[in-house]
N, C-alpha and C positions, 0 to 999 in steps of 0.2 A: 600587137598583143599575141603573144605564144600562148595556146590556152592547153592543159593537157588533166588528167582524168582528177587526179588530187589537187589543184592548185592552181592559179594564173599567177605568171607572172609577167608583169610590164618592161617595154624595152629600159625604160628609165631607168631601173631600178639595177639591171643588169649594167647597166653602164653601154648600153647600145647595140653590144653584144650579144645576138645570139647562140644559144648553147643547142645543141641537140636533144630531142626527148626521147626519153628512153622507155623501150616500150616491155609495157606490163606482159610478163609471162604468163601465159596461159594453160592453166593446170587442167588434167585431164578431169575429166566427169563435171564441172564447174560450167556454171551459164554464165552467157552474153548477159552485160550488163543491164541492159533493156530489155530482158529474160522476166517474168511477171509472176514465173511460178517459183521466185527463190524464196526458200525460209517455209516452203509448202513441202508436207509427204507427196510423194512422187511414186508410182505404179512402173514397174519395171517387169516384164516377163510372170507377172503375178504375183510378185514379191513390193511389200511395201518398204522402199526405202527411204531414210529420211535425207532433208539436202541440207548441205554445209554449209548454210550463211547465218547473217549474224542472230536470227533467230532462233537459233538451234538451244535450247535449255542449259543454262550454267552448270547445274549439275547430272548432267546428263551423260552416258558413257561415250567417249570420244571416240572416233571410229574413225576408218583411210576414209579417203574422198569417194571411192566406191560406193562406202553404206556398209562396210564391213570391221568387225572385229576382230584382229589377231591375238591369237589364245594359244597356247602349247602347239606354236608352232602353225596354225592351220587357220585359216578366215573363215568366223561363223558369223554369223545373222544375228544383228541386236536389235530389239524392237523394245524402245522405250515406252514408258506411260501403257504400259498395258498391263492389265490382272495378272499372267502372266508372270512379266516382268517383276514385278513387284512381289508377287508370292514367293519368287526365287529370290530377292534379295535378302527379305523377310526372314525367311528358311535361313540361310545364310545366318546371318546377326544373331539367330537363337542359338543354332550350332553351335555359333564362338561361344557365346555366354554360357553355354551347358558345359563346354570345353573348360572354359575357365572354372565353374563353379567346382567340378569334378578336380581342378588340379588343388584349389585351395584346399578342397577336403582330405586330397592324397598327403598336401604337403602338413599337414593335424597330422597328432599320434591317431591310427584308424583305431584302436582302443579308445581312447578317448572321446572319439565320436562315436563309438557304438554305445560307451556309456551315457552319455547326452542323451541319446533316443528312449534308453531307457529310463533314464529319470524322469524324462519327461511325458513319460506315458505315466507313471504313476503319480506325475504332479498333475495331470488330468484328476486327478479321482480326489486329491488332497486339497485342491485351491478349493472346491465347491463346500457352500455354506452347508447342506443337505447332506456332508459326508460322514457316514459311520468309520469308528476306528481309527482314528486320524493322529493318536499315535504310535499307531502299529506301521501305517502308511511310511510315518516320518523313521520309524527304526529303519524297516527295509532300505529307504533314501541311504540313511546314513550306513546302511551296513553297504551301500553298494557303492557310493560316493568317500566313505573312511579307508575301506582299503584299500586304496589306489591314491589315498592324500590327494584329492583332486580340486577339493572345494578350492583354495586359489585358482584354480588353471581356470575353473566353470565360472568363477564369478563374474569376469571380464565379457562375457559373449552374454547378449541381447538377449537370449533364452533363458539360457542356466541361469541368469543371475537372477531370474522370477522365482526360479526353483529354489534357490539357496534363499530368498528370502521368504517363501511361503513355510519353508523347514523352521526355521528361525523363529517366527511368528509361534506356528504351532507345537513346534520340539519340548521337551521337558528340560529345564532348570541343567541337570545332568548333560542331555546328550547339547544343549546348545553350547558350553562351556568347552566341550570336545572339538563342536564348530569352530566357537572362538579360537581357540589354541592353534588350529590349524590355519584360520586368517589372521591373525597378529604379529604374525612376522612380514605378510606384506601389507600392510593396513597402506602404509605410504602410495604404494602399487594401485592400491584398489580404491582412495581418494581420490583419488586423481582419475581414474578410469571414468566413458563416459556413463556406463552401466554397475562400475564394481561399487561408484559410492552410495549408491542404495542400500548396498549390503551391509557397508560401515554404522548406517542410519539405523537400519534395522536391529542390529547388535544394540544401539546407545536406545533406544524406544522399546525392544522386549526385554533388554539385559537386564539382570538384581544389579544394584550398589556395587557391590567387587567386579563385576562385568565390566562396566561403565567404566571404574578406573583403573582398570587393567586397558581397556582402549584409549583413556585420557594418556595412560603413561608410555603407551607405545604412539603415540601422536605427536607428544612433545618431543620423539626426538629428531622431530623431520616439521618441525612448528613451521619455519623459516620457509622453506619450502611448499608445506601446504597452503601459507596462509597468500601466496600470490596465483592460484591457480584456482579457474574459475568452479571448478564443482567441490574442489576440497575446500573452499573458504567459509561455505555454508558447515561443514562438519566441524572443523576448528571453529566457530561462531557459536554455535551450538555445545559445545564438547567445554570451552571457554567462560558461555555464562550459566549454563545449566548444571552439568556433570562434576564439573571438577570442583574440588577443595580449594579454599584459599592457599594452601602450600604448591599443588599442582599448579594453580593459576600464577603463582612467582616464578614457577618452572618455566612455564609457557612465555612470562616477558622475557628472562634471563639472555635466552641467544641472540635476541634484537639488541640487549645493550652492547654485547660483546661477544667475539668468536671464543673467548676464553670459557663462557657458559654453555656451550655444543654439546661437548659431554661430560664435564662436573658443573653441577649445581653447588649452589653454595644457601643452604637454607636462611645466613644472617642477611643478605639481599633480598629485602622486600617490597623495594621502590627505587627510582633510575638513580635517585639522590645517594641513595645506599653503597654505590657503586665507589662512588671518589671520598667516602665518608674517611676511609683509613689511607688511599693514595689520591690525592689530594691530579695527580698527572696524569691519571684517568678521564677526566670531567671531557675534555674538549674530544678525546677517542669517541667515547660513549654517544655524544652527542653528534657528533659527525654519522655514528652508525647507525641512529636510529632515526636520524633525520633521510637517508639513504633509502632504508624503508618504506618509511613514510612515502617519498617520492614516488621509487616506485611501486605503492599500491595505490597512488593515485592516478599515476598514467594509466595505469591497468583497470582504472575505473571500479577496483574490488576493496571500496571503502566501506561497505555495508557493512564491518566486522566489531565486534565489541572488543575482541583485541587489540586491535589498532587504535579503538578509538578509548584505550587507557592508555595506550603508548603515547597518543595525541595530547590526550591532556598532559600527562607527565614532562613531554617535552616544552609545551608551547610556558609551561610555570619555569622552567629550568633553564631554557636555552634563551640566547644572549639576542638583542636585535636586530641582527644583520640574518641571522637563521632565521628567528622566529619569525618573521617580516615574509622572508624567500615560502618558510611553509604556508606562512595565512594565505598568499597570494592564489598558491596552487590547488588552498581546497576551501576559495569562498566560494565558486562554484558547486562545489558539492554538498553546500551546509545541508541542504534536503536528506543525503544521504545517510550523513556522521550523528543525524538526529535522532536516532532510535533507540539509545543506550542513555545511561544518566550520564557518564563520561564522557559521551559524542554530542551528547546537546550540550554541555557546560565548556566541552570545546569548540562548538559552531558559535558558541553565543561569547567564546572569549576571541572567535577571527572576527567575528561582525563587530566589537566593539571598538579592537585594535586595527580597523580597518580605516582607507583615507574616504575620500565622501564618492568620490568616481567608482572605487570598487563597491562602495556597498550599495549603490546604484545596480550595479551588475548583477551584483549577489542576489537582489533581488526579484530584478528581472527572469534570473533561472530557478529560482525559488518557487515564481509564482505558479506553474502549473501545480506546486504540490502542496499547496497553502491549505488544502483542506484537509490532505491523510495529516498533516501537521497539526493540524488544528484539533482534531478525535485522537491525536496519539498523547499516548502515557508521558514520552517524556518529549516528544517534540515540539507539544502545545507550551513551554517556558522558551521556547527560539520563537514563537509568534510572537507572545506575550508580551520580550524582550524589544523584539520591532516596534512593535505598535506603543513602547512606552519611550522608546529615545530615538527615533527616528526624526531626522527634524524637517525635512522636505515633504510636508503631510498630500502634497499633489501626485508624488510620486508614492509614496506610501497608499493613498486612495486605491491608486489604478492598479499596482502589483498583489496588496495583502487585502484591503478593506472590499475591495469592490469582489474577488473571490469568496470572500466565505461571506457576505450578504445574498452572491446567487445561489450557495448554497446554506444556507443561514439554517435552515429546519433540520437539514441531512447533519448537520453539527450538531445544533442544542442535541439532536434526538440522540444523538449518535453514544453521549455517555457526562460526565460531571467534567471533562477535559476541557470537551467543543463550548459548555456553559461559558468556563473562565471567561477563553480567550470572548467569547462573546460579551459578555458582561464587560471586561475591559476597555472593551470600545466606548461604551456606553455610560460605563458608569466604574471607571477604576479609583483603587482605592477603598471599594466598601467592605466590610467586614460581612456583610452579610452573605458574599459570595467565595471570598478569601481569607488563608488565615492570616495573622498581621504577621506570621513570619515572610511568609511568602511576597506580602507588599511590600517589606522591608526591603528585600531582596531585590524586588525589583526597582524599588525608589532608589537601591545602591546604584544603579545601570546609568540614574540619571547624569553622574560626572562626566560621562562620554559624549555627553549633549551640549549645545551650545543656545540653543531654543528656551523660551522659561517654560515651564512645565504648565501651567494653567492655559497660557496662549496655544501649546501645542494639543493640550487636551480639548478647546473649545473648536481648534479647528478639526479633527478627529473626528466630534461628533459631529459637526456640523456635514461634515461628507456623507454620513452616513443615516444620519437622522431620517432625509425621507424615504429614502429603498425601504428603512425598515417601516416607516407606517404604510407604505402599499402591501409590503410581504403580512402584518398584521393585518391588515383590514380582508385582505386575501382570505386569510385562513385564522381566525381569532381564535378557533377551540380548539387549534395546537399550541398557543400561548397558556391556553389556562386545562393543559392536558392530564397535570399530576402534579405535587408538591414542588419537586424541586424544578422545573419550568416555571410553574407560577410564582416561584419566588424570583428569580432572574426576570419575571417579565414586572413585577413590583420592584426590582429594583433599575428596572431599565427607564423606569416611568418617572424616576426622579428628578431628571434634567431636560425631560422638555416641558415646552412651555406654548402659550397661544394654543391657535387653531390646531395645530398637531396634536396637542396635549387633548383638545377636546375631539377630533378623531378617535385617537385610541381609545379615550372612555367611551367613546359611543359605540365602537366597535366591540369590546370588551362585553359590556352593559348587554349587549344582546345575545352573548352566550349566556352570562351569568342570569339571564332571565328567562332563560328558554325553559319551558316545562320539560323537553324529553333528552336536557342536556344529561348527557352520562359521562363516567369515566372509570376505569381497573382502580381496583384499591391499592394496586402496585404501578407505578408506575413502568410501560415497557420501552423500550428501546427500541431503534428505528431495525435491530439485528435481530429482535424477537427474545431479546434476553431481558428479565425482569431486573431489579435493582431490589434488593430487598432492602430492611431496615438491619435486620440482625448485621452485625461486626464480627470476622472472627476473629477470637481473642489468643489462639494458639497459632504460633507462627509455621509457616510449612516448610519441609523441606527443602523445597524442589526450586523455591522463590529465586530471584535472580536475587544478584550481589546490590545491596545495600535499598532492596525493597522493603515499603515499609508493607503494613499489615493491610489486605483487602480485602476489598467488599464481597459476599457470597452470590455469586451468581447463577439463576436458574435457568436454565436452555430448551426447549422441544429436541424432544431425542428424533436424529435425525433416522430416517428408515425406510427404506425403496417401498415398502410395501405399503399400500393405501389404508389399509387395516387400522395397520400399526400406527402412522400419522395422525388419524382420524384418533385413534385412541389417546394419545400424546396429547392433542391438540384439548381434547376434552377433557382430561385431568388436567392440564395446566389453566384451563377460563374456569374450571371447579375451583381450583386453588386460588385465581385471583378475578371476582368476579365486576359484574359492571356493577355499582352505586350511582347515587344522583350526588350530580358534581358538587352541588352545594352544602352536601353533607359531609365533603370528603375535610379530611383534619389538616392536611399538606394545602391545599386549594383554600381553607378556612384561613390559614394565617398568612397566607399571600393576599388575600384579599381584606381583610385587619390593615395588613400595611398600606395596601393602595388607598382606602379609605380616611385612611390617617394621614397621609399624605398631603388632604383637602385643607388642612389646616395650615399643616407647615408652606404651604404655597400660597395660603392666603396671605398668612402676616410678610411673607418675604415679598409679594405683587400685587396685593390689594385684594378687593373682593371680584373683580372681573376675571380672577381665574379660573379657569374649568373644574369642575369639580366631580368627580366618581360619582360620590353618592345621589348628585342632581340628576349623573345620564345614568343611575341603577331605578332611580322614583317616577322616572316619567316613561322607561320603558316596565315598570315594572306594570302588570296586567292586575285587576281585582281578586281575578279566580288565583294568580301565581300567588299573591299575594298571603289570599286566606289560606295556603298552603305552608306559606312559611311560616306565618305565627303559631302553626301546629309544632313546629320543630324546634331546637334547640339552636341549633348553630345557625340558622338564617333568621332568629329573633334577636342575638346577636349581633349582627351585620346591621339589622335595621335600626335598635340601638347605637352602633357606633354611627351609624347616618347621620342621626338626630344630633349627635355630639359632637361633631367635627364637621357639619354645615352650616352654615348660613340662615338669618330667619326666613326667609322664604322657602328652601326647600325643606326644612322643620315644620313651615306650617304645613306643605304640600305632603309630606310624610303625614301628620295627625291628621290631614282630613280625607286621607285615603282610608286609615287605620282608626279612625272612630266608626263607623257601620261597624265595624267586628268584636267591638268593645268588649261586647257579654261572651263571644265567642276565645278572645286574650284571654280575659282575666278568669276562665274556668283550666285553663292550662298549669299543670303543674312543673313544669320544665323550669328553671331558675333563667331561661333568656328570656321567657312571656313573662315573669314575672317583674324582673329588672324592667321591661321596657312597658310594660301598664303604668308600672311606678314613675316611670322617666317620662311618660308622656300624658300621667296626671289624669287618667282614666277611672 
């Protein structure tokens, strides 16, 4: 066996053959291998040097074998890992970056930077809420920033472009329009920018009416290009369903159909159809170009746009099978996204429909994290809706849509009249009490795409759901009977169950509606602190999105950093809507009529061993709560309709609670003591 310092090797292996070994050179200042102090600092003539083995620091300054650094020429002294060392490297790295900061500033107009400094010393004194003269502030701005036409150049830097938009904000009607004029030739520029579209926002948020479309019309002519870029997509979004005219918004589809629309608009084009209506050899151009689009602003993930998603519908009604097939594929994934517009949910819910059963598996799958903003929103709660009525795999349907908005079940109802629907649907679709019949029609259209019979998939639906929701009920009962329109959804939620469930909820129920210090707002509020009034407005607005119908007025807590201020907010708005006793309330009064009524129609359809409201209202009802109601009006009522829609037993159970009070009824002048003295033969 030859054995040498890296390696053995065997006669064998050599073929018998000894070679010679060749001997390791030995560099000056380096230790014997069985040297114990290598990879340790080492004390030389009182200098500490460090030794060159494998322990020596990765990033450590390399040095000869001596312990030395060659620098311009001459061997100095490097001592690593010391305060020292390190402060000079330190020192070093600032240098350069002073270096650098100093060049980028040289290579700026130095006029322009010394205008910066001073804008922004006077936009010190103009951003504060506490500032007097703030449009004197804003003249001088603009007397120092107008002549030198600067506002483009400032808008783009991280600074100035706070400046240009506090001016904006503040400036007068006059001097902002002078702003404008000087940004609307690069408006393209400044979309796109990651600080200039601020400014663009700010123009379309303080600007009058001719402002606005004077920005709309300098947008459109670079539509194409803003609408795939991530910070101008919101401004075309915005500028699309807000600002613009129905004429401008023709403008804005016009360059998607064709490069011949770029720079003449044709006002007789007011739809993609419009396009081949006179050339007939247009149609398959058009459609290739707007399907290109589409594409890519879906790679790009910038489908959130209301423009797109009228291009979306327009194509997916026009274009031929083999297209429209290739588009649904690309954006069943994103139906969450395309659902925020009434044309992007009528397009989500025309790719789900025309979709095969493996992708709507999918689509669903990616859906479910946003099953709830979906379910509170204006227009995305009809693509729930849509699911949950033609969905035929209701196991899969469970786990991706139902079982989401049951854990969030309260944060919906509360959330506004949207999160009710889809709620209600689950439960109880098809009633008229929660929808209007256009709208079931609508969705009972959906059912052709089904293969399932519609009863079988309805009964399995609730059967998934049924008991989440009596735990979440028995949980928290006095957010079911919290204000009118809850109370009605939970009266019509109560219609199809049945057994022991059925008499859960009543008895769950039963013990709010009998609590003496039940209270509740004469207004019903929202889980967002916003009331729901009753008033309608009847004059339609402005400002409304394209093809909104008329809405509800809504009233907010003005929002206000100051404790003061809040505290005052908070107390004019419980002045304006105060607490009442729940059983007095008129929304609460006729959801609980229906549930009571209820005892009948379930009796004749299952016998008399059904559960019945009014049984678990008379036996939690207390003596004292009792002589309380016959004082009132609307809970002599209820005890009334008891009497009339139960059973003789809990009739008698009722009269021999409500005889002891006999002389105490019939001295009441209220017309529900008197109805029920008469009905109970006093």
């Amino acid at each position: 066996m030859i054995q040498t310092k890296k390696r053995s090797v065997s006669s064998s292996e050599t073929g018998g053959s000894e070679k010679p070994v060749k001997k390791v050179k030995k560099e000056p200042g380096s230790k014997p291998a069985g040297d114990k102090t290598k990879g340790k600092v080492q004390k030389k003539d009182g200098v500490v040097k460090p030794s060159v083995g494998k322990t020596a620091g990765k990033f450590q300054k390399k040095t000869s074998p001596g312990g030395k650094s060659f620098e311009n020429g001459e061997y100095k002294t490097f001592v690593p890992n010391t305060p020292e060392s390190k402060k000079e490297y330190w020192n070093g790295l600032k240098a350069k970056q002073k270096e650098l900061r100093q060049q980028r500033r040289q290579n700026k107009s130095k006029e322009l930077y010394e205008l910066s400094v001073s804008a922004k010393k006077i936009y010190e004194k103009l951003k504060r809420k506490t500032a007097e003269g703030k449009e004197e502030l804003v003249q001088k701005l603009h007397e120092l920033l107008g002549k030198e036409d600067a506002y483009a150049k400032v808008a783009t830097s991280h600074d100035t472009a706070r400046v240009l938009q506090c001016m904006i904000k503040n400036a007068s009607e006059e001097i902002r329009d002078q702003i404008a004029t000087s940004l609307l030739p690069s408006v393209a520029v400044l979309a796109t920018s990651k600080y200039g579209h601020h400014c663009v926002t700010s123009l379309f948020k303080h600007g009058s009416k001719q402002l606005c479309a004077r920005v709309v019309n300098e947008i459109i002519k670079d539509v194409v290009k803003l609408v795939n870029h991530t910070f101008s997509s919101s401004i075309v979004d915005a500028a699309y369903n807000e600002y613009a005219t129905n004429e401008q918004r023709s403008f804005m589809r016009q360059p998607f159909y064709s490069e011949l629309y770029k720079l003449d608009k044709d006002r007789t084009v007011q739809t993609m159809k419009d396009c081949w209506t006179t050339n007939a050899y247009m149609k398959s151009s058009v459609l290739s170009t707007v399907k290109d689009h589409l594409v890519q602003a879906a790679n790009k993930r910038l489908t959130d746009n209301s423009l797109l998603h009228a291009l979306l519908a327009e194509f997916l009604e026009e274009a031929g099978t083999t297209e429209r097939s290739e588009v649904i594929e690309l954006y069943l994934p994103l139906l969450a996204s395309i659902s925020s517009t009434r044309d992007g949910t009528g397009a989500a819910i025309y790719c789900f429909l025309h979709s095969v059963v493996k992708d709507r598996r999918s689509a669903l799958k990616a859906m479910k994290p946003y099953v709830e903003k979906l379910s509170i929103h204006e227009h995305g709660h009809r693509l729930v809706m849509c699911v949950l009525n033609c969905y035929d795999d209701t196991v899969t349907l469970g786990k991706q849509v139902i079982s989401p908005i049951l854990e969030q079940i309260e944060t919906i109802v509360g959330s506004g009249e949207w999160g009710r629907k889809v709620v209600g649907w689950i439960f109880s679709p098809d009633d008229k009490d929660l929808l209007h019949p256009t709208q079931i029609e609508l969705l009972n259209g959906y059912l052709e795409y089904s293969k399932k019979d519609k009863d079988i998939r309805r009964k399995q639906v609730f059967a998934v759901a049924k008991e989440a929701f009596c735990k979440q009920l028995e949980s928290n009962a006095s957010f079911w009977l919290r204000g009118g329109h809850t109370a009605l959804l939970t009266a019509a939620i109560l219609k199809n169950y049945q057994g022991e469930e059925l008499g859960r909820l009543h008895r769950a129920l039963a013990k709010v509606v009998c609590d003496p210090d039940w209270k509740v707002h004469e207004h019903e509020i929202n889980l967002d602190g916003s009331i729901l009034s009753i008033e309608v407005d009847k004059k339609p607005k402005e400002n409304l999105k394209p093809n909104a119908g008329v809405e509800r007025k809504i009233k907010k807590f003005k929002k206000s950093p100051f404790e003061e201020e809040k505290a005052a907010a908070r107390e004019k708005q419980l002045a304006a809507n105060p607490l009442i006793n729940g059983i007095e309330h008129a929304g609460i009064h006729i959801a609980l009529k229906k549930m009571i009524k209820l005892d009948k129609e379930k009796r004749q359809l299952a016998g008399d061993d059904v559960s019945q409201f009014g049984l678990a209202i008379v036996e939690e009802l207390a003596v004292e709560q009792l002589s309380a109601w016959i004082t009132q009006n609307r809970p002599s009522f209820l005890l009334l309709l008891i009497f009339e829609n139960s059973t003789e037993e809990v009739q008698k159970m009722l009269r021999k609670k409500v005889v002891p009070m006999t002389k105490e009824l019939k001295s009441q002048k209220h017309t529900g003591g008197k109805l029920l003295a008469e009905k109970l033969k006093l």
